[in-house]
N, C-alpha and C positions, 0 to 999 in steps of 0.2 A: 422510580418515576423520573429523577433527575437525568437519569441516564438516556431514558429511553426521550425525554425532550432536547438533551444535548445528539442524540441522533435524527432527530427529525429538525433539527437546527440545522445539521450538516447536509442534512439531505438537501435540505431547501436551498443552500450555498450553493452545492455543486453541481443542482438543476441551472441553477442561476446561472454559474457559470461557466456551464458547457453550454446554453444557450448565447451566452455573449460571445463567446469564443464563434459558435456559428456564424452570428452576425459581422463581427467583424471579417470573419475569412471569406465572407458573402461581396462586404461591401467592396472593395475591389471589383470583382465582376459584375456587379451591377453598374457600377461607375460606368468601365466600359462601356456597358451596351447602349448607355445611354449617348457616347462619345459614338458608336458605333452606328447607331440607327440613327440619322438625323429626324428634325422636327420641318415638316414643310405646308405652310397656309396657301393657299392657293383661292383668290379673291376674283371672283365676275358680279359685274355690276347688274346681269338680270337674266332672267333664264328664258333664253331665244334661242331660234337654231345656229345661227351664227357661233353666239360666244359658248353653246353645249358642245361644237363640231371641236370647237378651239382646245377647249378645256379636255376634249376626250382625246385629242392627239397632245396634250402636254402631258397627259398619263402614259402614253405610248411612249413618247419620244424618254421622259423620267425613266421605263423600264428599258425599254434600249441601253440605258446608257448602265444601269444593273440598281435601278431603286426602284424596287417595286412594294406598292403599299402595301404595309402587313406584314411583309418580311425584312427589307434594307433600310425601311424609311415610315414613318408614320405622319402623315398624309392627311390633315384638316381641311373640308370645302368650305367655303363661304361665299354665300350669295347676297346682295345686297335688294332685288328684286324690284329694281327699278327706282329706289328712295336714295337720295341724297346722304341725308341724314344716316339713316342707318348706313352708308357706306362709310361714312367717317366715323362714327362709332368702330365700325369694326376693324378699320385703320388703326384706329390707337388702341385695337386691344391688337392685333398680329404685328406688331412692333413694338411689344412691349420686352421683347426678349426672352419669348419665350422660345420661339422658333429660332429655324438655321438660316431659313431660309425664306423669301416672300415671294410667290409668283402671283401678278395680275394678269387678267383678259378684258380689256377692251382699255379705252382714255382716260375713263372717268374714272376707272378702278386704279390706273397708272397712277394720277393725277390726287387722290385719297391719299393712297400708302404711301407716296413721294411726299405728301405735305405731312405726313404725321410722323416720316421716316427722317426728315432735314437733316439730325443726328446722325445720321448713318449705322444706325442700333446694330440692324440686322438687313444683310445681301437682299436685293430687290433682281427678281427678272421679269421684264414684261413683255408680252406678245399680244397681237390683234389689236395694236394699232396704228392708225393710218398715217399719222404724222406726229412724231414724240417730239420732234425738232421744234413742232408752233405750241407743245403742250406745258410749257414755264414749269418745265421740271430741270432745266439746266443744262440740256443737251445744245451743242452747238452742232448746226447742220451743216458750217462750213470748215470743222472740223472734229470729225464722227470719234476721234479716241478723248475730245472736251466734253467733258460727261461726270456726276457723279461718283466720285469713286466706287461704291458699294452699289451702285445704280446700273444694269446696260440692259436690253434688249433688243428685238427687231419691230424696225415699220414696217408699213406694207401699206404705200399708196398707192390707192388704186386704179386700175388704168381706165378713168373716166372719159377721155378724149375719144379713144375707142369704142366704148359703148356706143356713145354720140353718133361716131361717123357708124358705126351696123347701124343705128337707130336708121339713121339718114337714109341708107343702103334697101332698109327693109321698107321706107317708103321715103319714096325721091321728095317728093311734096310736100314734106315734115318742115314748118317753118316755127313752130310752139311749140315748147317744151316747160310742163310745170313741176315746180320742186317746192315739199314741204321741208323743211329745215329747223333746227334749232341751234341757236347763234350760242346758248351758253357751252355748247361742245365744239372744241376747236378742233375735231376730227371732221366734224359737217363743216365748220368753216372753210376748213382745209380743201374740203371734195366739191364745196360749193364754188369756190374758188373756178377748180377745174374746170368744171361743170362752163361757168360763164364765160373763161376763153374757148373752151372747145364750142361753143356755142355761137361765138361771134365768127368764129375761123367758116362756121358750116353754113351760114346766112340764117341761125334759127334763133328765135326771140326767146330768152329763157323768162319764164312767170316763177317769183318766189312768192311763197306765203310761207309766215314764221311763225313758231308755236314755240312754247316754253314746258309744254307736257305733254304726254301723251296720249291723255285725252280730249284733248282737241287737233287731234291730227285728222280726222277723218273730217270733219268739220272743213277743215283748211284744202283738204282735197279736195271735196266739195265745191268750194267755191272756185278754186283755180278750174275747176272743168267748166260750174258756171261760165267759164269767162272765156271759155273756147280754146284753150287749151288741146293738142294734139293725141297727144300722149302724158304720163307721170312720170318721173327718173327718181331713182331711189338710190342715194349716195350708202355712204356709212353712217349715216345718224343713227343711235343706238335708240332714241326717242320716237324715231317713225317705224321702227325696225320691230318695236316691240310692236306698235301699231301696224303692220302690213297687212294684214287680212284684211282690215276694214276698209284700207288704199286701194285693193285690191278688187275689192267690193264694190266697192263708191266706181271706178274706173271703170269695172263690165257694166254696169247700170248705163255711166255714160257713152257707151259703145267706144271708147278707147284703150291702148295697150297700158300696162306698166312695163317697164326694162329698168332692172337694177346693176350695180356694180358688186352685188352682194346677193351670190350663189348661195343656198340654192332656196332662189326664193321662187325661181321658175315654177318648182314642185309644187308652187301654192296657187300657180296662178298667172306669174308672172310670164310676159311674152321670149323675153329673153334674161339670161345674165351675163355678163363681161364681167370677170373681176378675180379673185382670188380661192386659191383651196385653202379654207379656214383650217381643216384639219392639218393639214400638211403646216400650216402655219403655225400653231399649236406646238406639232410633235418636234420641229427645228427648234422651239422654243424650250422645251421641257429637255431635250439632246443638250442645248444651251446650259440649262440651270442644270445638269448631272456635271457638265463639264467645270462649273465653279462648286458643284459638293466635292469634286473630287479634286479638288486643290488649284484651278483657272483662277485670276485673280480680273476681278470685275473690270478693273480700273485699266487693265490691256484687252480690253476687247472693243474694239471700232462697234460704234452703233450703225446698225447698216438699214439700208430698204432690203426689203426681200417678199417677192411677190410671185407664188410658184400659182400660174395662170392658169384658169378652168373656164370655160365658155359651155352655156348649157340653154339648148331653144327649145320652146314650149310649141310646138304647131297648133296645140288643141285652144290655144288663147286667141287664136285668129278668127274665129267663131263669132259672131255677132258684132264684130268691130265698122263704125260707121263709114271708115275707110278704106281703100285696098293694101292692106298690109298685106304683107308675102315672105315669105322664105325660101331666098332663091334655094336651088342645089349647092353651089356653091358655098354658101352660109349653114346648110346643114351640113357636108361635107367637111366644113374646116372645126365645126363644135366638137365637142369631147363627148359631151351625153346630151340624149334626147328625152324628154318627158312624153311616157306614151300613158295615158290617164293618170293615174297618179305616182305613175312607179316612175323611177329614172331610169335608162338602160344608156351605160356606160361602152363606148367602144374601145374594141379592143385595139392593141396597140399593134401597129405594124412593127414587126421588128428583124432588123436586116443582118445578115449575117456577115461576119468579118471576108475579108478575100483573104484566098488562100494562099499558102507558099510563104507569109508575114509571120516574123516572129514580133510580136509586140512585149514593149518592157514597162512595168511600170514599179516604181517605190512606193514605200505604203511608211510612214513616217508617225508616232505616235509618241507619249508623252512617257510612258512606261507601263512593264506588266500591270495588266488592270483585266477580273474576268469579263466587263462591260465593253473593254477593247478586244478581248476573244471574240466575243459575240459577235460584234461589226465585221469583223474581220471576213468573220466567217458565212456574212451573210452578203459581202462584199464579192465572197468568190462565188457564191450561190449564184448571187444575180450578172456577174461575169459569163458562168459557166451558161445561165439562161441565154445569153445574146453571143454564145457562140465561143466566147474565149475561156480554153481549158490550160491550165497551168501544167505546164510539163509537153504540152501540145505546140498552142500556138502563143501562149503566154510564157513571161522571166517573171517572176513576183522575187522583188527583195522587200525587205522588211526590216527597220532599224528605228530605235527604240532614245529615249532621252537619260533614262535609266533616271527616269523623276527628277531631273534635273534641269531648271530654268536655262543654265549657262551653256548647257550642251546642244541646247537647238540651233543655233546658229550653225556651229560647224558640221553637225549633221544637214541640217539643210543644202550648207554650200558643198558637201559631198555628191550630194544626188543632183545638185543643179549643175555639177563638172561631169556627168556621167551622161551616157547616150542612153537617155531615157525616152518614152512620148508620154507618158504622165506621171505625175507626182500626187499621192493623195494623202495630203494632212490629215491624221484622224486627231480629233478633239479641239480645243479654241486656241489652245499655246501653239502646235503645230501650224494653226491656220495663220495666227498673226505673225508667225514668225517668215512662213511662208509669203506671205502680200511684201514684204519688206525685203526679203533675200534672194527670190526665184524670179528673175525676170525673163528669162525666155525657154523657157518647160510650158508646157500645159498643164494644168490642174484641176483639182476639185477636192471637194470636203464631201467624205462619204458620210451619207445621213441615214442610214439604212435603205434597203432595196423594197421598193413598191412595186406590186403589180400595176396600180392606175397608175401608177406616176405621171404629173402633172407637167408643162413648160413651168419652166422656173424663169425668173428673171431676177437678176441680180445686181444692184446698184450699188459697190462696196465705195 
């Protein structure tokens, strides 16, 4: 009996044993993976079509660049739903170190994780907003690389003064203009701003009424129409934004248009939009935050404007309006998409083909092997080969690499700027900044992957 308990003693040992041995030989690789798959929060302040468009091109842009959720990267939403409160809650919990990385969409969301981030715990990247420079997050706007170390993203102001003058365009006689606003967002400060020089330039009297929530926006519209108001303008308030339908409501009651700077609100209603491709603004942005997973250091990246333009006219909102609004030809002719009941129909892009007899050259300059820089690469020549230039044709493709190495960019760059190139294309943020500083007379660009819609882009580095 003693025997047979001193074997089932042994036994018990060497289960034990070989099971810790497992563990051990385990723990290594799991380490890894967790080194391998980063952690990324990605925070919008409320769920509108704006900051959904944003949020679902910072997914694209993130997989472009080769982290895609569930396989390279594991991927947390968080919505704040239009409360205060709960967005600062959820600031100090996605800055607590658990993540790699912080992505916000829209000011207020910027403006949370900034103030619960002071520390610099963990990498911040923000997109879809209008003015980070007036947002006292530390950004100086008269010099874009004075920023946060751990801190960068893109603004995207938007081109308010323009709406204005279509406004004007679609009726000459336009001398009021009302705008509901909210002063505690200094992204509406910001457009409101706009709004009131472009205003005075055009001889039209801008009517503000200000609200502090969102349920008294329709209220505030309301009485700016009482007061004889022309038309509504709908900047970047994230406050009226969530409230648009009612704006929009309140507006055909009173037999006047809305026009916003903030696409695509046309689809709801609106007479026109001027203003930005949220998505497009997004997926730049999430392109962005791959570029510092994959070793970009925040702290050299210029904070930049970037506002890739979309213009979208509603004809069917002309319909009972007390005025003679119109849409010249002209004015539909130059929009990108039309609202024909509730669908959008996007046009297509004219696209010209190269002249013949031309060899064109251009460099393609990147940080080092990376499969997320195959990809571009390759999607790079795709939409090349779409507009006519075939490599080995009428194209030279070189391609020259950092071989991951910060110190080697320079002299690669001033290679291809000694060379008879007509473009130069940085792929990633190191290549780009190294490029603004080193390439003064090449022509360039930052390939951001190839769209069909592609948008005008305007770009204020």
């Amino acid at each position: 009996m003693i025997f047979a308990a001193k074997r089932l003693a042994l036994g018990i040992f060497l289960i034990a044993l070989s099971a810790g041995i497992l563990l051990l030989s385990d723990w290594n690789r799991r380490g890894d993976s967790r080194q391998v798959i980063p952690r990324i929060a990605i925070l919008q302040h409320a769920s509108q079509p704006v900051l959904d468009e944003g949020v679902h091109g910072i997914l694209q842009g993130l997989a472009e660049g080769g982290f895609k959720d569930g396989e390279t990267v594991a991927i947390q939403r968080f919505n704040a739903e239009n409360d205060t409160p709960t967005e600062n809650a959820i600031a100090r919990e996605v800055t607590d170190g658990r993540f790699d990385l912080i992505l916000t969409a829209s000011t207020l969301s910027l403006q949370a994780v900034a103030s619960a981030n002071r520390a610099g715990r963990t990498k911040h990247v923000f997109g879809l907003v209008l003015d980070p420079f007036s947002a006292g997050v530390g950004i100086s706007r008269e010099e874009p690389l004075n920023h946060p170390k751990h801190l960068v993203g893109y603004g995207s102001m938007l081109p308010v003064g323009e709406a204005f003058r279509i406004a004007k365009q679609l009726l000459p006689s336009l001398f009021t203009v009302g705008v509901v606003w909210n002063p505690a967002e200094s992204n509406s400060q910001a457009s409101t701003r706009k709004a009131r020089e472009a205003s005075v330039g055009l001889g039209i009297r801008l009517l503000e009424a200000t609200i502090d929530n969102s349920s008294g926006v329709v209220e505030a519209a309301g009485s700016l129409i009482s007061r004889g108001v022309q038309a509504l303008w709908v900047g970047g308030d994230v406050t009226v934004l969530v409230a648009l339908d009612g704006v929009i409501s309140a507006a055909r009651k009173g037999g006047i248009p809305v026009f916003t700077n903030v696409p695509p609100s046309a689809q709801r209603g609106a007479l026109f939009d001027f203003g930005a491709n949220h998505e497009e603004i997004g997926r730049l942005t999430g392109v962005l935050a791959a570029d510092i997973l994959h070793g970009a250091d925040p702290a050299s990246i210029p904070v930049k404007n970037v506002v890739p333009e979309m213009f979208i006219v509603n004809p069917g909102a002309l319909a009972g309006l007390r005025e003679p609004w119109r849409l010249p030809e002209e004015v539909r002719r130059r929009a990108d998409a039309v609202v024909e009941g509730t669908a959008l129909r996007k046009k297509a892009l004219a696209i010209r083909t190269p002249p013949a007899g031309r060899l064109y050259k251009v460099g393609i300059a990147y940080f080092g092997p990376d499969p997320g820089v195959d990809v571009g690469m390759q999607g790079l020549l795709d939409g090349l080969r779409e507009l006519g230039f075939v490599e080995g044709k009428n194209l030279q493709l070189m391609k020259a690499h950092a071989q991951g190495e910060m110190g080697n960019i320079p002299s690669m760059l001033q290679n291809y700027a000694n060379q008879d190139l007509d473009l130069i294309v940085p792929m990633t943020t190191p290549l780009l900044t190294g490029a603004i500083g080193l390439v003064k007379k090449k022509a360039g660009g930052v390939y951001r992957g190839v769209r069909s819609d592609r948008c005008r882009r305007r770009a204020d580095t």
